[in-house]
N, C-alpha and C positions, 0 to 999 in steps of 0.2 A: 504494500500500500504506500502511496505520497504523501510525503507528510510535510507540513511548509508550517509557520515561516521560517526560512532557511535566514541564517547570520551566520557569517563563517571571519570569524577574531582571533581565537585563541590556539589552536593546536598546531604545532610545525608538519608541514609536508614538502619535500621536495618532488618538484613538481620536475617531469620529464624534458616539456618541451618551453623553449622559450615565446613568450608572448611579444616583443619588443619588436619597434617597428621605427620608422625613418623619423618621428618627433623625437624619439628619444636619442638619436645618432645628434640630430643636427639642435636639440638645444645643449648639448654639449661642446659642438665646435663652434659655436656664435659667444662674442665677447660683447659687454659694453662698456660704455666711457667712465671709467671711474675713478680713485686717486684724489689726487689732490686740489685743490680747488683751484690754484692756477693751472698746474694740465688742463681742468675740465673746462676753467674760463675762455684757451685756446680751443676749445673742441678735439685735445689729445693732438694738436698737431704739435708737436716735440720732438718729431723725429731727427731733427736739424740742428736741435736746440740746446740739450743737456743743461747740466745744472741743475734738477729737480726730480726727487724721487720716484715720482709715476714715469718720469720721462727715462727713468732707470729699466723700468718693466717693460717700457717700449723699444727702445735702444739700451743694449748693455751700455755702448762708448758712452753715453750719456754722465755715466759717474765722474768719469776723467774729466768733467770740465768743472769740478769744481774746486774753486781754490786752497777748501778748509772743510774739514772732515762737519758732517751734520748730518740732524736728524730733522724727520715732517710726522706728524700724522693727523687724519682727517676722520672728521665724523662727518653725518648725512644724513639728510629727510629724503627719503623718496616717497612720491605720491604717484598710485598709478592710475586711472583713468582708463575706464573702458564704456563705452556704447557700442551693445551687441543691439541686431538685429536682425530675427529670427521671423520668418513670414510674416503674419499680421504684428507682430509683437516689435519692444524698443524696450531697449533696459540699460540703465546706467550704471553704475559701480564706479565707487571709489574706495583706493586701498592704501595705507600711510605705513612706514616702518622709519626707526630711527634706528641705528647703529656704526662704529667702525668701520670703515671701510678702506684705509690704507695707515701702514704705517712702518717704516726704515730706518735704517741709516746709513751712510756713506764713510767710509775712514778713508782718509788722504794720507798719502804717504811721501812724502819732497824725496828726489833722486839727490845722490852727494856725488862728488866729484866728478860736477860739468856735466855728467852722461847727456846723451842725447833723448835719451828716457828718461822727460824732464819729471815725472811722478806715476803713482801708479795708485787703485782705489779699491776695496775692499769694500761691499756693500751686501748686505740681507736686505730684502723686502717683502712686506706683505700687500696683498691689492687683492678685492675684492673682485672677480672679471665678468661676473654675471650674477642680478638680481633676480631670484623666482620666485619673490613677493608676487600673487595676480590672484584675483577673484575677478569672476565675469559669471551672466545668467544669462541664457536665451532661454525666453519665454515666447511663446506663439503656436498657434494651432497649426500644425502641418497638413497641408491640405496637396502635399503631391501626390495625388491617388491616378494612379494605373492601373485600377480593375486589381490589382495585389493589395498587400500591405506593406509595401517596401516604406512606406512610410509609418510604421510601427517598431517600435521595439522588440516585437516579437521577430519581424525579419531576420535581427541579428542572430535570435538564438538556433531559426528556421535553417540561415545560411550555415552555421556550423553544424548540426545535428544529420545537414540531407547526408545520405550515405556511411551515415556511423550506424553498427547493427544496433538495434535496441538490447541486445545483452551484455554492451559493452558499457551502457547509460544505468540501466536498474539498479535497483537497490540490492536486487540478488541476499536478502535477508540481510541486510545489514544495516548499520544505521547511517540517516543521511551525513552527517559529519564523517564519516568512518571509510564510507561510499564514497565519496570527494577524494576523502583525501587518497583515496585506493588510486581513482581515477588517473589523477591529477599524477601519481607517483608513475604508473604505467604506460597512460596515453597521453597524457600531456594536456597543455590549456583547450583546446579548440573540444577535447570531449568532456572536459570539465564547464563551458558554457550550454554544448547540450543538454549536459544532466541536467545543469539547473533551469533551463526552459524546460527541461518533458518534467521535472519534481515538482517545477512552480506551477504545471496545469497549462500553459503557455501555449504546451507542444502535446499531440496526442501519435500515436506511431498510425501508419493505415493499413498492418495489420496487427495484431498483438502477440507478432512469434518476437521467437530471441532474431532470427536473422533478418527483420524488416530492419530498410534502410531508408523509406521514405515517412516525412512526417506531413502533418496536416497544422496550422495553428487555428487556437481557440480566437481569434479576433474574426471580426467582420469587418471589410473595407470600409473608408469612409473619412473621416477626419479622424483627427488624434492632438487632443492639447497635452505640449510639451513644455516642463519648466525642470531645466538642467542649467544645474550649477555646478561651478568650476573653481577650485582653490589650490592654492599649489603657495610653498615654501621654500626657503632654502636660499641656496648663493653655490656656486663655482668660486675658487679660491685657488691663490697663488703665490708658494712665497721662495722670491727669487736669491739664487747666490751667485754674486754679480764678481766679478772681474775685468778693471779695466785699467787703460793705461793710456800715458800722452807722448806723442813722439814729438822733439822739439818744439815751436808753435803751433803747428798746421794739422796733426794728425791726429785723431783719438780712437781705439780699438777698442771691446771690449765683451765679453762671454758672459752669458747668462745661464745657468742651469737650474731650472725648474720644479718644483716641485706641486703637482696639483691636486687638486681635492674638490670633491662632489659632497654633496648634502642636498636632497631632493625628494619632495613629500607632494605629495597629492591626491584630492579628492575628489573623483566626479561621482555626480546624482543627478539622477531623472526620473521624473513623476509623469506618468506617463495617463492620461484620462481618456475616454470615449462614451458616445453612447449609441452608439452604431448596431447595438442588438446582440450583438456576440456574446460567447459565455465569460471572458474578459474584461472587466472593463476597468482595471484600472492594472498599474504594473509602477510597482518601484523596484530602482533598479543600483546599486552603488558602487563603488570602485574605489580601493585602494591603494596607492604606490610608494613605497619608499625606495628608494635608491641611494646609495654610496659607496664610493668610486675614490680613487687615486691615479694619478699619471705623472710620466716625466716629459719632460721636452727639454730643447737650446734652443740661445738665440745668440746669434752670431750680428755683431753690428758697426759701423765705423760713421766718426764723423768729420771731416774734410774742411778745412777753413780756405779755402778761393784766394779769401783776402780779409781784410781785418772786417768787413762789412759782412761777405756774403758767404755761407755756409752750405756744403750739401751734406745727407748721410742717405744711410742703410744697414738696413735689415733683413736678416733672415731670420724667421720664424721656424721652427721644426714642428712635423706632424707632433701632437699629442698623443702618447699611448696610455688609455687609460684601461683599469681593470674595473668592473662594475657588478655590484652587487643589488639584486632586487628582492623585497618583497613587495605580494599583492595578499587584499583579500576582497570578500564578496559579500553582497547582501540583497537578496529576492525577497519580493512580495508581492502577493495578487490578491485579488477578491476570493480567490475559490482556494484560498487558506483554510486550513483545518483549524476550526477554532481553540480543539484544544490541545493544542502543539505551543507549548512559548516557544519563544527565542530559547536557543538552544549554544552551547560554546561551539567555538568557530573555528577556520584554519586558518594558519600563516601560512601562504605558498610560499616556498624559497627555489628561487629558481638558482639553475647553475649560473656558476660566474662566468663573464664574460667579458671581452675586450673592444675596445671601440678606440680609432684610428681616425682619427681628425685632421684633415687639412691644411698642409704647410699655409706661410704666407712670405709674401714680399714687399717691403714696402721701401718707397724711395720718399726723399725730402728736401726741401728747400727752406733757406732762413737767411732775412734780412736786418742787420742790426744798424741800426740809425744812431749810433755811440750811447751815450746814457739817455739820448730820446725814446729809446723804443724799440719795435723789433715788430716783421712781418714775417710767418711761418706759413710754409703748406707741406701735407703729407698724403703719398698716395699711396697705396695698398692695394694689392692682387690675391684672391686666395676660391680657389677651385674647388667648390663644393662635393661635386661628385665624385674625386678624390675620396668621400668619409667614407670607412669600413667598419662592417661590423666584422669579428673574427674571434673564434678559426672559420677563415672561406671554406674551410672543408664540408664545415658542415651546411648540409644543404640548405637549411629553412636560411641562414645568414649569406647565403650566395645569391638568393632570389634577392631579399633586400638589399645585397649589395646593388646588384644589376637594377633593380627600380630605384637606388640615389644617384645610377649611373645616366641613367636615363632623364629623370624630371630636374635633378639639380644642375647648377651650373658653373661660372665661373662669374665669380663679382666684383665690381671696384669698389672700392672709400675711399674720399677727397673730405679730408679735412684743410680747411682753414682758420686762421687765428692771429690777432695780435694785441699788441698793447702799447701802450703812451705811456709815460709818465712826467708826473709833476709833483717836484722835490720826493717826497717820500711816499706818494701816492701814486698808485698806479692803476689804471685805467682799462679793461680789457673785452674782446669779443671773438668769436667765432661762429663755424657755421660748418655743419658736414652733413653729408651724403652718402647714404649706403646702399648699393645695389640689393636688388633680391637676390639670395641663393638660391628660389627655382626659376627654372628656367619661364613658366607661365607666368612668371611673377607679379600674381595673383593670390595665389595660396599662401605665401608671404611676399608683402608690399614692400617697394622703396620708403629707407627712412629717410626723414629732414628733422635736423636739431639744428638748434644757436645754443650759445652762450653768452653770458656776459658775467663780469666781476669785477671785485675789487682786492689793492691788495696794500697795506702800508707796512713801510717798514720803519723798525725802532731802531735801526741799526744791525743788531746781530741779532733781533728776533724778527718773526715775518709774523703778520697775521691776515689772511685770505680769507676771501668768501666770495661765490658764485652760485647763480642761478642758472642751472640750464635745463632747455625740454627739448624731447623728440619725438615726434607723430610717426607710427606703422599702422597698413590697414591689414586683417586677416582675414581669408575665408577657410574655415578651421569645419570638420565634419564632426559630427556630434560621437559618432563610432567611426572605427574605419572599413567597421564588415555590417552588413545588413543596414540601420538606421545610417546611411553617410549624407543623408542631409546636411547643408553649409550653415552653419553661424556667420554673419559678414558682423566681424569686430574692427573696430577703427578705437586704437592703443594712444593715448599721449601721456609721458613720463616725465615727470618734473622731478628737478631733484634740487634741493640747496646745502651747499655743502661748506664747512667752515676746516682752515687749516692753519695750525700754526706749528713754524718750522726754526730750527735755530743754527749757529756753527756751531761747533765744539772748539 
C-alpha cells in the first residue's frame, strides 16, 4: 500500500547516480566584483594598476608596486533585487546580507646591493568571488496547455518514471523511507523521482505487473496555479598566496597560487493548485541542496610601465579544479495523502564526489596616470565557457553534460573601465563594465551592465574608502529542467556598498 506524506531529512543514503546539471558547473566558474572598495569604485579595472589588494587577486604583479608592506580589509551590504515574471503573474523580492568580504596583506621586501631586482613582495589574500545571497518567487497560472500536462508538475515525475518497471518503484514490503533510500543506493536519482510520483498518487502504472513501464498521471489538463520559491546561500571564496617582484623601474612579475572554496545551500518549493476535475488537485513539491567544494588554481601576471604615465599588464588565469561534495533531500504532498500517515524521518542523499573544471581566463590592461592628478584604467578579459567540465569524462551521465556546455555555452568578453581625480586628500572615482553572456543564446543568461562610483581620503598612512556600485542581469531560468521546464523571465539588479580601510606597515 502508498502511504504519503512523504518528508525525506534525516537518514544518510548514498545515492548511485548523480543529479547535477550545467547550473551547477557554470555558477561555479562565474566571479563577481568584489574586494575593496577602491577596486570596486574602478569597476575591478586594476589590471594595469597594482598597488591594492583586490588588484592582488586580479594581477599577482600587482603586489610589487607597492612601496611599503600593508594591509586592507572591507566589509559590504549587498542588496539583491529580483522581479520575476511568471505568465499572468509579477513578483518582486528583495534580499540584504552584510558581511566581510576581503581582507590581506602585502610584505615588501627593499633589494640590497644595487641589484636590478629593485624589491620583491610576499602577500596572503582573502576575496570573497561570488555572492549566492538570492531569493526570487514566480507566481502565475501556467496556462501552456497542449492537450498534455506538460504544464504540471506531474510531467516531471511522468518524464522520469516512463520506462522504469514498476518493480523497481514499489515499496516491495518495505517502508517508504527504507524504499528510497534502497532506490536511491541502486538506481540512482531519476528512479528515486519516480517513486515518489507513483507513492504520492501522482502517477498510476497502466498495468499493475512488476514489469509495466508505462505510467498514466492523476491530473487532468487545463491550467495549473504555480507559486515556486527560490533561496539559495553561500559565497565562493578565495584566499590567494601571492609572489611578486620588480625589475628595475619598468617591470613587475608576479605568481598567485590559489586556494578555493564553495559553501552553497538551497531551496526550491512549489505549490502546485488546479481544479481541472482530476483526482489531483493540489501537489507540493521541495528540494534541497547543499554543496561544498574546494579547488586550486594560478595566476601568472606582469605589469609593464611604457613610460612614467602609461602602463600595460597581464594575466593568466588557470582553469579551477575543484572537488565537490552534495547533499539533496525531498519533500511530496498531494491531496490523496493518507490521512493517517505523519511526516515520517527522512533521507540525506549523498551523492559521490565529484570534480568540476572551470574555464581559464585572459585578460589584458591598460592605465593612465596623470602624476598625482589621477589615473584612467581599462581591462579586458576572454574566458570560454564551454571549456567547463564536469569529471571523470569517463563517466557517461558527465560526458552528455559535458557535450550540452559544449554546445549552448560560449566564449565571453568583460570590459571594464575606471578612474579617478583627486583633490589634496580626497579622491574622486567611477567606473563602468560589461559582461558578455556565457550562452551562446544569451538569453538564458543576459548581458551584465554595472557603474560604480566612490570615495576615498587619505590620512596619510591610513586610507579610508567607500563605494557604491550596481549591476543589472536579465534571466530566463526553467522552473525544473525535466518535465515542468517552463521559463521564469527574472531581471536581477545588485547593489552593493562597501567600506575599506587600509594602512602601510
Amino acid at each position: 500500500m502508498k502511504k504519503l506524506n512523504l518528508l525525506f531529512i534525516g537518514i544518510l543514503s548514498a545515492c548511485a547516480l548523480n543529479a547535477q546539471d550545467i547550473s551547477d558547473a557554470l555558477r561555479y566558474s562565474q566571479s563577481e566584483i568584489q574586494g575593496t572598495a577602491r577596486f570596486r569604485a574602478l569597476s575591478g579595472a586594476f589590471g594595469a594598476l597594482g598597488g591594492d589588494m583586490s588588484a592582488v587577486s586580479l594581477n599577482p604583479a600587482s603586489s610589487a608596486v607597492f612601496s611599503a608592506s600593508h594591509v586592507s580589509f572591507s566589509l559590504s551590504n549587498a542588496d539583491v533585487k529580483n522581479e520575476t515574471q511568471y505568465f499572468n503573474g509579477n513578483n518582486k523580492v528583495n534580499n540584504s546580507t552584510f558581511d566581510l568580504n576581503q581582507g590581506g596583506a602585502t610584505f615588501v621586501f627593499a633589494a640590497r646591493n644595487n641589484s636590478s631586482w629593485r624589491k620583491f613582495a610576499l602577500s596572503v589574500a582573502y576575496e570573497k568571488t561570488n555572492n549566492h545571497e538570492n531569493v526570487w518567487n514566480a507566481i502565475g497560472t501556467n496556462t501552456n496547455n497542449d492537450g498534455q500536462f506538460s504544464n504540471s508538475i506531474a510531467s516531471y515525475f511522468y518524464d522520469y518514471a516512463d520506462g522504469i518497471p514498476l518493480a523497481e518503484i514499489s515499496l516491495n514490503d518495505r517502508f517508504i523511507e527504507e524504499a528510497y533510500q534502497d532506490i536511491g543506493g541502486r538506481y540512482g536519482f531519476a528512479h528515486q523521482q519516480a517513486f515518489l510520483g507513483y507513492q504520492a498518487y501522482i502517477l498510476d502504472p497502466v498495468t499493475d505487473s512488476d514489469n509495466n513501464t508505462e505510467y498514466i498521471a492523476n491530473v487532468a489538463t487545463g491550467n495549473f496555479i504555480h507559486d515556486y520559491s527560490y533561496i539559495s546561500t553561500g559565497y565562493n571564496g578565495k584566499i590567494s598566496f601571492n609572489f611578486a617582484t620588480q625589475y628595475e623601474d619598468k617591470l613587475y612579475l608576479g605568481l598567485n597560487l590559489n586556494s578555493h572554496f564553495i559553501d552553497y545551500d538551497r531551496v526550491t518549493s512549489l505549490m502546485e493548485d488546479n481544479n481541472n476535475g482530476g483526482d489531483i488537485e493540489y501537489i507540493d513539491f521541495d528540494n534541497t541542496l547543499s554543496t561544498t567544494g574546494n579547488g586550486f588554481s594560478f595566476q601568472l601576471g606582469g605589469i609593464l610601465k611604457l613610460s612614467q604615465e602609461f602602463r600595460v599588464g597581464a594575466t593568466y588565469d588557470s582553469p579551477t579544479w575543484y572537488t565537490i561534495r552534495e547533499e539533496t533531500t525531498q519533500y511530496i504532498n498531494t491531496n490523496l495523502a493518507d490521512p493517517d500517515v505523519d511526516y515520517i524521518p527522512s533521507i540525506i542523499n549523498i551523492y559521490p564526489q565529484y570534480r568540476i573544471q572551470t574555464p581559464g581566463k585572459f585578460t589584458g590592461s591598460l592605465a593612465y596616470i596623470f602624476g598625482t592628478q589621477g589615473l584612467l584604467s581599462f581591462d579586458y578579459s576572454i574566458k570560454d565557457y564551454s571549456n567547463t567540465k564536469f569529471k571523470p569524462t569517463s563517466d557517461s551521465f558527465f560526458a552528455d553534460q559535458n557535450a550540452i556546455m559544449n554546445d549552448i555555452l560560449t566564449t565571453a568578453s568583460t570590459y571594464r573601465i575606471g578612474g579617478e581625480y583627486r583633490i589634496k586628500q580626497l579622491s574622486l572615482r567611477g567606473g563602468y563594465r560589461y559582461e558578455e553572456s556565457p550562452y551562446a543564446d544569451g538569453i538564458t543568461v543576459g548581458d551584465l551592465n554595472g557603474f560604480s562610483v566612490g570615495l576615498g581620503y587619505s590620512f596619510g598612512n591610513t586610507k579610508f574608502d567607500v563605494t557604491f556600485d550596481q549591476s543589472q542581469r536579465s534571466f530566463e531560468t526553467p522552473l525544473y529542467n525535466v518535465g515542468l521546464i517552463d521559463n521564469a523571465s527574472i531581471d536581477q539588479t545588485n547593489s552593493n556598498i562597501t567600506f575599506s580601510l587600509s594602512f602601510n606597515l
